[in-house]
Each structure stands twice: as structure tokens, then as C-alpha cells.
C-alpha positions in Angstrom: 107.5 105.3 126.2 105.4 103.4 128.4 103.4 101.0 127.3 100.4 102.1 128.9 97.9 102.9 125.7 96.7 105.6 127.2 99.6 108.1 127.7 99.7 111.8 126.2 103.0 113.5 124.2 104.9 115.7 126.9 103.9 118.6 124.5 100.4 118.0 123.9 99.8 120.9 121.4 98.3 119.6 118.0 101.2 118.5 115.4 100.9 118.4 111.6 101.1 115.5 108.8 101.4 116.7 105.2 101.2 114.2 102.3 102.0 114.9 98.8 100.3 112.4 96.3 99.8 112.0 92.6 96.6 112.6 92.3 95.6 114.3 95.8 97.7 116.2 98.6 96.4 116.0 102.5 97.2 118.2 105.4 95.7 116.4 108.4 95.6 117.6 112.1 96.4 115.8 115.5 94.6 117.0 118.5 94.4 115.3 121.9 90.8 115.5 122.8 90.2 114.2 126.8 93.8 112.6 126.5 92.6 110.9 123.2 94.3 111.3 119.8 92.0 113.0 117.1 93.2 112.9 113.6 91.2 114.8 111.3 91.8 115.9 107.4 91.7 119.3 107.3 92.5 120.0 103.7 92.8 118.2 100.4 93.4 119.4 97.4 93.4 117.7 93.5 96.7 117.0 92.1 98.1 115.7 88.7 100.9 116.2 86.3 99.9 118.7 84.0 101.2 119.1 80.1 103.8 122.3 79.2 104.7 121.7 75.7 105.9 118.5 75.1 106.9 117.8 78.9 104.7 116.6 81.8 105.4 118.4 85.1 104.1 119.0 88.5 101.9 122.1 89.1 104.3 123.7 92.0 102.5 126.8 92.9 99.3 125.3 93.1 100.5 122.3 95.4 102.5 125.3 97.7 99.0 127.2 97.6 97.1 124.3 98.5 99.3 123.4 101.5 99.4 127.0 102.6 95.4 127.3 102.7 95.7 123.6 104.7 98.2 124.8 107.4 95.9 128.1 107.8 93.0 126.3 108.5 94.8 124.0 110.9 96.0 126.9 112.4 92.0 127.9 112.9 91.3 124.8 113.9 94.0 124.1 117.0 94.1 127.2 119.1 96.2 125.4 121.6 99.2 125.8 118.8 101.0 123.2 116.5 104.2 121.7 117.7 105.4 120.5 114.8 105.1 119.7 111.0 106.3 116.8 108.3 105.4 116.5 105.0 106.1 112.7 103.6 105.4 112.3 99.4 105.7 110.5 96.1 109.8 110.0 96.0 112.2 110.4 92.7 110.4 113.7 91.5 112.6 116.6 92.6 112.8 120.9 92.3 116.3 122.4 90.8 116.6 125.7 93.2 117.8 129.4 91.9 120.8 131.3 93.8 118.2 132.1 96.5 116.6 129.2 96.8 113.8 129.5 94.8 112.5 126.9 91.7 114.5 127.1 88.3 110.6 126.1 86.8 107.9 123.5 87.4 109.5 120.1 88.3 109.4 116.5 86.2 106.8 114.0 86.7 108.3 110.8 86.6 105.9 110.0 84.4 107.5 112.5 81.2 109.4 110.0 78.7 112.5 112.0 78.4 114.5 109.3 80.3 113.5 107.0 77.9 116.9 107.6 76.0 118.8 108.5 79.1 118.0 105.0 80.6 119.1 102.9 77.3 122.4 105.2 77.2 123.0 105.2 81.2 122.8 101.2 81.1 125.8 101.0 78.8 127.7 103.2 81.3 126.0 101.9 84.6 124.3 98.3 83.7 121.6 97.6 85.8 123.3 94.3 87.6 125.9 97.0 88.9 123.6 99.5 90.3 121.1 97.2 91.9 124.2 96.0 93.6 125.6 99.0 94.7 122.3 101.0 95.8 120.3 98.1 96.3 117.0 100.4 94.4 115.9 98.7 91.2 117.0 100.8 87.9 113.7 101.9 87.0 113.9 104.8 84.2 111.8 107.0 86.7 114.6 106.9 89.5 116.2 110.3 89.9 119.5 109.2 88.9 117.8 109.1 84.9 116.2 112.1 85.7 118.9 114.3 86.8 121.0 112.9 83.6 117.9 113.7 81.5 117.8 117.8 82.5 119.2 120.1 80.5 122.8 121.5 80.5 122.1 124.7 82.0 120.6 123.0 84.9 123.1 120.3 85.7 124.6 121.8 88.4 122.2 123.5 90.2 121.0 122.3 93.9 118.1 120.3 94.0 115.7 119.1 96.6 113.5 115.6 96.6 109.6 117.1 96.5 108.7 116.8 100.2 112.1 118.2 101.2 111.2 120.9 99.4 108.1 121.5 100.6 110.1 121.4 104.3 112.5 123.9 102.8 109.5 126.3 101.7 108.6 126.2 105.0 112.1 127.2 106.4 113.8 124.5 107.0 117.2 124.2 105.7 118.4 121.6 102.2 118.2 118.5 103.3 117.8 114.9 101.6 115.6 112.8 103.9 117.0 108.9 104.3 114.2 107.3 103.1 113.5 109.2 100.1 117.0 109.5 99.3 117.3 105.6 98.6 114.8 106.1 95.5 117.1 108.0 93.7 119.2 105.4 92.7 122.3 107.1 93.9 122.4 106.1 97.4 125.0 102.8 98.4 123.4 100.4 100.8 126.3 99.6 102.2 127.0 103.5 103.6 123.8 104.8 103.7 125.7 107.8 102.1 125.7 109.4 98.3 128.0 106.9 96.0 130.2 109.7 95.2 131.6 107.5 92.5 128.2 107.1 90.7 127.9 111.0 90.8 131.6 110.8 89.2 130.8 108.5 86.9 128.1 109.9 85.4 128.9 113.6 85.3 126.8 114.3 88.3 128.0 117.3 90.8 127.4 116.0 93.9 127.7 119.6 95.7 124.3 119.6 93.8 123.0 117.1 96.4 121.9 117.8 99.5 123.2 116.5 103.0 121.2 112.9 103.9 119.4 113.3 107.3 117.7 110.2 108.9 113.9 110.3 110.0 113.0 111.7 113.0 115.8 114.8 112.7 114.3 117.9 113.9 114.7 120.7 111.5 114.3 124.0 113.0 111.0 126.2 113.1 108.6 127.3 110.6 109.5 130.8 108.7 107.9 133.2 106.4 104.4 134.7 107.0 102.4 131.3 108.6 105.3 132.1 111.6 103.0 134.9 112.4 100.1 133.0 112.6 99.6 133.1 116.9 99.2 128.8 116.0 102.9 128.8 114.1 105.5 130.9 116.5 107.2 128.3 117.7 106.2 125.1 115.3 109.2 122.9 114.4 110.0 121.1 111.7 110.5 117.7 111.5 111.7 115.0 109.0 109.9 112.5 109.1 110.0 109.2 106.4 109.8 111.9 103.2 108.5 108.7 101.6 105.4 107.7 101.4 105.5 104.4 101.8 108.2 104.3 104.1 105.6 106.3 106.5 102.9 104.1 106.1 105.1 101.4 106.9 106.3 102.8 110.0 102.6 103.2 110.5 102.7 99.7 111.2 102.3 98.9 114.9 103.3 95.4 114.5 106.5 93.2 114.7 107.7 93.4 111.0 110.3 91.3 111.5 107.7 88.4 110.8 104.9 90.3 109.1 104.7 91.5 105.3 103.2 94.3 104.1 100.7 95.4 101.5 100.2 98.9 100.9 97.7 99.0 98.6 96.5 101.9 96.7 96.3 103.0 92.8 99.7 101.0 92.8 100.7 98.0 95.3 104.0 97.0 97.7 104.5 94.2 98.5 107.5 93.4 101.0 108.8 93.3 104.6 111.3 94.8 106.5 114.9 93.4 106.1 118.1 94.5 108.4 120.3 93.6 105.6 119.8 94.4 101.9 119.1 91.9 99.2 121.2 92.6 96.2 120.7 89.7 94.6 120.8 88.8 90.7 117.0 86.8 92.3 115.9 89.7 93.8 116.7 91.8 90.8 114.6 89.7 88.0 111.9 89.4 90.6 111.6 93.4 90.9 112.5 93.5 94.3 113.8 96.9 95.5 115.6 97.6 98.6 114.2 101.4 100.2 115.7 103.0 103.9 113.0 102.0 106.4 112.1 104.5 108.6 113.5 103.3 112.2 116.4 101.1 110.3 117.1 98.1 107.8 115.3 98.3 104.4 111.6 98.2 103.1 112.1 95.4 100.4 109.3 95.0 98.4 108.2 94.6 94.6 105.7 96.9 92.7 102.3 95.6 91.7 99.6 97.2 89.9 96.8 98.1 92.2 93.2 99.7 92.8 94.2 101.9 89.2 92.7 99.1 87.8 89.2 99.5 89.2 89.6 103.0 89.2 90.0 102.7 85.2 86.9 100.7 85.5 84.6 102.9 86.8 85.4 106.1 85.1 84.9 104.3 81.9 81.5 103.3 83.4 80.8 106.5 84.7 81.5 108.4 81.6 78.7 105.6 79.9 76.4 107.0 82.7 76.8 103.4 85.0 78.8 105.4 88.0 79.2 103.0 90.8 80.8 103.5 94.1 83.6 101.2 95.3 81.6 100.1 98.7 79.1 98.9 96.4 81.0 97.2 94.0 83.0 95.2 96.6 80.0 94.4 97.7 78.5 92.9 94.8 81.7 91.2 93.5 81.6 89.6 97.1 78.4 87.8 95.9 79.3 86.6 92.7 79.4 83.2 92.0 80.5 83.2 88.2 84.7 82.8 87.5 86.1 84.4 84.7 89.6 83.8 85.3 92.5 85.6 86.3 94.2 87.9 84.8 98.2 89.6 84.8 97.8 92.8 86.7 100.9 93.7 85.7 100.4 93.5 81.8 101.5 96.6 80.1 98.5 97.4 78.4 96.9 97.4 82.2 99.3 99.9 82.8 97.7 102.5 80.7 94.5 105.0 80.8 91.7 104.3 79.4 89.3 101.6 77.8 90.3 99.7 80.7 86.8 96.7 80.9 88.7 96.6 77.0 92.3 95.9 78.5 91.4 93.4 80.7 89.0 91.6 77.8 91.6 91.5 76.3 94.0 90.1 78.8 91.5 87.1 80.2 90.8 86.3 76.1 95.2 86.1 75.9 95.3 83.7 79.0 92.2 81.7 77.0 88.8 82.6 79.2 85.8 84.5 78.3 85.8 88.1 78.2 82.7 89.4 80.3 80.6 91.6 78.4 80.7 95.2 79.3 76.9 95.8 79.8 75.0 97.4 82.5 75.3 94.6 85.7 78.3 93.0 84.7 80.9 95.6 86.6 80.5 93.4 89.4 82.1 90.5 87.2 85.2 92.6 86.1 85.4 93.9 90.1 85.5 90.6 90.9 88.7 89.8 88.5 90.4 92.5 89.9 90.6 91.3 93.2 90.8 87.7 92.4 93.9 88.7 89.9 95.2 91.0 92.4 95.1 88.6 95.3 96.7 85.7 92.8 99.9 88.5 92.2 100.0 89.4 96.0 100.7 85.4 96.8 103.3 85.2 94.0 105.2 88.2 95.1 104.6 86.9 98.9 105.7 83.5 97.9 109.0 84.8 96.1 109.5 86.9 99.3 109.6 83.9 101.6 111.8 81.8 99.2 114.2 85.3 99.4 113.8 85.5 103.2 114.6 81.6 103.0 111.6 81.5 106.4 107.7 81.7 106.2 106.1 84.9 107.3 103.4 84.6 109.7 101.0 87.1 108.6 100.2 89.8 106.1 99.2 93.3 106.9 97.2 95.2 104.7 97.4 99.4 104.7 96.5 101.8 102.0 92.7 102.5 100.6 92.8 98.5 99.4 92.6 97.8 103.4 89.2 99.1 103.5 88.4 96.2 100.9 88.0 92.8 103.0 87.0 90.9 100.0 90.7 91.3 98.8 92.0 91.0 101.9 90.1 87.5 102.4 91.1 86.8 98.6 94.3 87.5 99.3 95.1 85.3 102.4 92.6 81.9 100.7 96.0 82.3 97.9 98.6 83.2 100.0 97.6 80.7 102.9 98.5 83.7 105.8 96.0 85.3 107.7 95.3 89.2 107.0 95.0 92.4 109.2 93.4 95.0 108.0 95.2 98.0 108.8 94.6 101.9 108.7 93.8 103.2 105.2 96.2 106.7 106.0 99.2 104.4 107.2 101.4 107.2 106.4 99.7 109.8 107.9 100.1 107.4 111.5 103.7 107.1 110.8 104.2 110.9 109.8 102.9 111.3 113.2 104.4 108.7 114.7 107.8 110.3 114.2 107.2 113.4 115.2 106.0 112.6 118.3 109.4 110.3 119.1 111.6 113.0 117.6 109.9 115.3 119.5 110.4 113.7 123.1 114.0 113.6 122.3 114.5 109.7 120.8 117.6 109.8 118.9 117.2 108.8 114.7 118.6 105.9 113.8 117.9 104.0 118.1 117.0 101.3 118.5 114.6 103.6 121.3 113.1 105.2 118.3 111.8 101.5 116.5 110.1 101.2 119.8 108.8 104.0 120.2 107.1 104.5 116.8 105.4 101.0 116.8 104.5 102.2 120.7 103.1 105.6 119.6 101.3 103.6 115.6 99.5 102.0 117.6 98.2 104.5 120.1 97.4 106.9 117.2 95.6 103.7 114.8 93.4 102.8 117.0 91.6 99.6 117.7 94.0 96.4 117.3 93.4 95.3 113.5 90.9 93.1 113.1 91.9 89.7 111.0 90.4 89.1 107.4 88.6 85.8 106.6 85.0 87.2 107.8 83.3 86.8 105.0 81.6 84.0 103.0 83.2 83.6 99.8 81.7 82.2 97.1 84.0 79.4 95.6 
């Protein structure tokens, strides 16, 4: 691609970006309006795990028949066609299929505590050192590896498909484990990019249960079923794009990430950069480091940090005591506070948890000796502004333990995810980590969703080092306005 900004797709019908989340699931449009990209939501419907018995699983049919009702009004709303769709998601969660394809039940949430025990016995037969080495993904419990070994035996050796693959599959595309999303499993090795068969081995796992890996940007045949005869549909391709989330947004990104970190920051946090070459590390292990496929090569390494959940805890406790507040407003306010109540661990396992959260984080400042801040109507801004400031405080540690990984200094940060809306964080977050801040686009993985189609679709081989340029060429036509640096507000010491 050229790098004139202001160049159209070959095929400028509109294209399609769906994105599963935890608690809400987007279908959002690309038109070209007068040569411009236009990227509208044109669908979004409430999601969350739902209780059957004593399990917690994912509500399949509404999530299908909420994405069906998107793609129908996107099909109203682009009468010039749609030239392709991708769906990205939440990774490790996955469907068991039936003889013809179809789910065995309602899949997992990672959330369920059945893998509890299938960790602590797994670790005995796979310790954690070892797989971290091997796959390079930290051996969280919620990983698909524990999963899988957590199912039932009259399941064990039925196909399954990673949540977005699936929803690619329902659309008629074929079984197919996108890169990206594959590395969250826990069962990928870093050093093919392939399945370990030996894990699968080890543990008892058919691997003819696993679907073929695919890299991003692999074009996956048309769109079947009834939308196919919607006039909009005939000929609408399917695409893979990064089935992960975050390896989306990240490819979102239209900078040089060679030399910039990233925070997406949402309900939960990641912070990282782009390596070529893994870190396996016993360091990058105790620091929670985890190496994911990046979308256009190398690895998204990055730790988890807690996030915006925190506020968001906040104010539906204040909300449910009649004090609802919105979050413009409380930025806003915490931005003019002058009172410091300390820090606080973001990462604290009570913080973790639903509910009584101004209580939680009382009780967290009292543990690490300050005040806690009354909760009485006009002190939300106070616990706001503890949020950020403790936020900000864990985004400089995880940054600093970065750099000393990286064994260079990064030159700036770049913020994506709702969080990037917030500049008091951002500002926050660069006073304590001593890097200048971009604010980026809050739908980062909608951009690189898009992104990827539109190189896949002009022919750019997966895996090129034509397609890395291309998608940071085509971010950057599709976010907009360069990002604009943080440090523009006052901040009251």
C-alpha cells in the first residue's frame, strides 16, 4: 500500500468486524463514505456467563442470535454489499461440536472453578516452569489446556473450536484454530508455532480433537446458511483475523511497536510490547509475563493487571445507594482533587472480586497503613482518584520490569481500550512511568479486525513481512487523527 492517507481498498464494498466480549458483543460496519472510512456500531448486545446448576457457562444461542440480528442490520445498512467478515473474542473459552458440527451444550466460562483441581493435579504432571518454557503462555487455571482436562469423559474426544472460530464456523467457514488465539490455550510451543503434540500425549489429550492452526489474515471461504441469501451476503468472505482480542487491538496500533509499549486498558489491563523472540524466562514467569502470537509476527508479551473493573465496582455500589455517577464526570472531578489517600494493590485478591468494592479498597489502603476515605455522598471522587493513581503506580512497575526484560528503555506508551478515553490516567500514568503517552482508539480491536481484512483481502500473504506494513499502513488510515500525547492536563500534586 501506498502511503498516501487517503487511498480506498480495491474492493470498496463495506466489510464487517465482530467482537465477542464478556460482558457485551459488537458487530460494527465499515463503509467508505466520499473515499473516507466510516465505522459505525451497528449492533450490541449484553453478554455474561450465566449459572446452569453448579457450572457457569456461556449463553451460546443468545450470543449466535444476537450476531445474526447485527449482520442483518448491517446488511440494511450497506446496500453496496459486505466483502468480508471477522469475528475476534475473549480467548481460552471454547465449544465441543456433535458429528455434524453442531454444540455438545453451552460452553465453559473461564470463570467456573472446575479447574481448580485440574490445575493442582496437572502441575504435578506438567509443572508450570516446564510449560511456560515450552508454550511460552503463563499456566493460568483458566487456559484451555485445564479446561479441556477438566470436561467430562464422554466429551474428551470430541472436536472443539476456540469461541470466535466458532462463531466463523457458524457462519460457514471450515474448523480452524486461529494463531493468535491458539497461543492462550496453553498447548501451543513457541518454538513451532504448531500444537505440542507431546503435551496432548502427555496429558491424555487427542489432538485429532484440535483443529488445524491458521495465521491471521487467511481467507476462509464465503458466508453460508440463510444470511447468504441476503442480496448484501452472496459473495461475503470470511476472514480470520487476530481471533484474539487483544491481539486485534494491538494490531490496531498504527505505530512502530518495536519501541512502543502498550496498554490496553479495559475492565482488565495489558501491559507489554511486541517481542520477535519469546521470553521464557524463570523472570518473566514470577513477574506474570505471558508470551501470546502477535498478529503480523513475533509475540505480544505482556502481564495482566486489574483494570477499570475497579471503578466499575465502584459505581454500581453507588448507584444501587442512589449516588449513580457517570465515568466522564468522575474523571473529571478526581482530576481536581487535591487530597492523597494513598495507593493501593490493584492486583489484591479481594479487588478481584464483585461487590462491596469502596469496602475492598478501605480495606486495602487501611493494610498498606492510610486512611480509608469515607464512603459518603461526595467522596467517589476520592476513591476515583485512588484508582487511577494505583493503577498508574502498577502500569510503571509492570513497564519498568518490561524494560529491565527487554534489557533497552522504551520510548513511549500507547494507551487503547475504554481507559484511553481517560487522560487523567493516561497523564498519571506517564508522571510514574517517566514516558510520554498516546492516547489511542478506544475500539483498537475493531481497527485491527479491519485492518486485516483489508490486507488479506488485497492479496498480502499471512505471516509477510508486506502484511506488518500494511496493517500499521491501513490502522492508521481507519483510526484517524494521529494520537494526540497525554500530559495536557494540570494535575494537582
Amino acid at each position: 500500500m501506498s502511503s498516501d492517507q487517503g487511498r480506498t481498498p480495491l474492493d470498496s464494498r463495506a466489510r464487517i468486524a465482530v467482537d465477542l466480549g464478556a460482558e457485551s458483543c459488537r458487530v460494527s460496519l465499515l463503509r467508505w463514505r466520499d473515499g473516507q472510512p466510516d465505522i459505525r456500531e451497528v449492533h450490541r448486545i449484553p453478554n455474561g456467563p450465566v449459572t446452569s446448576g453448579h457450572s457457569l457457562r456461556w449463553p451460546l444461542d443468545a450470543i449466535l442470535s444476537g450476531i445474526e440480528e447485527g449482520l442483518r442490520k448491517a446488511a440494511v445498512a450497506a446496500p453496496e454489499g459486505v466483502a468480508s467478515v471477522a469475528v475476534d473474542g475473549w480467548a481460552v473459552d471454547y465449544v465441543h461440536l456433535d458429528e455434524d458440527g453442531k454444540p455438545l451444550y453451552d460452553p465453559f466460562c473461564y470463570r467456573d472453578e472446575r479447574t481448580l483441581a485440574t490445575k493442582e493435579r496437572t502441575d504435578k504432571i506438567l509443572p508450570p516452569e516446564q510449560a511456560f518454557r515450552r508454550t511460552g503462555a503463563q499456566p493460568l487455571r483458566i487456559n484451555t489446556i485445564y479446561q479441556l482436562l477438566a470436561d467430562s469423559p464422554d466429551v474428551a474426544d470430541a472436536p472443539w473450536l476456540c469461541l470466535p472460530e466458532y462463531v466463523l464456523h457458524w457462519l460457514g467457514a471450515s474448523r480452524i484454530a486461529e494463531y493468535t488465539n491458539a497461543t492462550h490455550t496453553g498447548l501451543v510451543e513457541v518454538a513451532t508455532r504448531n500444537w505440542a503434540r507431546d503435551l496432548f500425549e502427555t496429558l491424555n489429550l487427542p489432538i485429532e480433537a484440535a483443529p488445524p492452526i491458521v495465521q491471521p489474515g487467511t481467507r476462509l471461504g464465503h458466508i453460508q446458511g440463510s444470511l447468504a441469501q441476503l442480496p448484501a451476503f452472496r459473495d461475503t468472505e470470511l476472514i480470520a483475523p487476530p481471533c484474539h482480542d487483544t491481539a486485534s487491538a494491538v494490531a490496531g496500533i498504527p505505530a512502530d511497536l518495536g519501541e512502543t509499549a502498550y496498554i490496553c486498558s479495559g475492565t482488565w489491563s495489558l501491559v507489554g510490547t511486541v517481542v520477535q523472540q519469546p521470553n521464557t524466562s524463570d523472570e518473566a514467569l514470577a513477574a506474570r509475563y505471558t508470551n501470546q502470537g502477535a498478529a503480523t509476527g513475533g509475540f505480544c508479551f505482556h502481564t495482566n493487571v486489574n483494570g477499570m473493573w475497579l471503578l466499575k465496582q465502584c459505581m454500581e455500589s453507588w448507584s444501587s445507594a442512589g449516588r449513580a455517577f457517570g465515568v466522564e464526570r468522575l474523571v473529571q472531578e478526581a482530576t481536581a482533587c487535591k487530597a492523597q489517600a494513598g495507593t493501593i494493590n490493584v492486583d489484591a485478591e479481594p479487588l478481584l472480586l464483585a461487590g462491596n468494592m469502596p469496602d475492598r479498597i478501605n480495606s486495602e489502603l487501611l493494610r498498606r497503613g492510610h486512611q480509608p476515605i469515607p464512603d459518603v455522598p461526595g467522596n467517589e471522587p476520592l476513591f476515583a482518584r485512588v484508582i487511577f493513581e494505583s493503577l498508574a503506580a502498577r502500569y510503571a512497575v509492570a513497564i519498568a520490569n518490561l524494560q529491565q526484560m527487554l534489557g533497552r528503555k522504551l520510548a513511549r506508551i500507547h494507551m487503547i481500550g475504554g481507559a484511553s478515553r481517560n487522560r487523567l490516567l493516561a497523564d498519571l500514568t506517564s508522571r510514574r512511568a517517566g514516558l510520554p503517552v498516546d492516547c489511542g482508539h478506544a475500539e483498537s480491536s475493531t481497527i485491527g479486525n479491519f485492518a486485516i481484512q483489508l490486507a488479506a483481502a488485497e492479496g498480502v500473504p499471512p505471516e509477510s513481512a508486506q502484511l506488518r506494513y500494511e496493517v500499521r499502513q491501513w490502522a492508521s488510515r481507519l483510526s484517524g487523527p494521529a494520537p494526540q500525547p497525554a500530559l495536557s492536563l494540570r494535575i494537582p500534586d
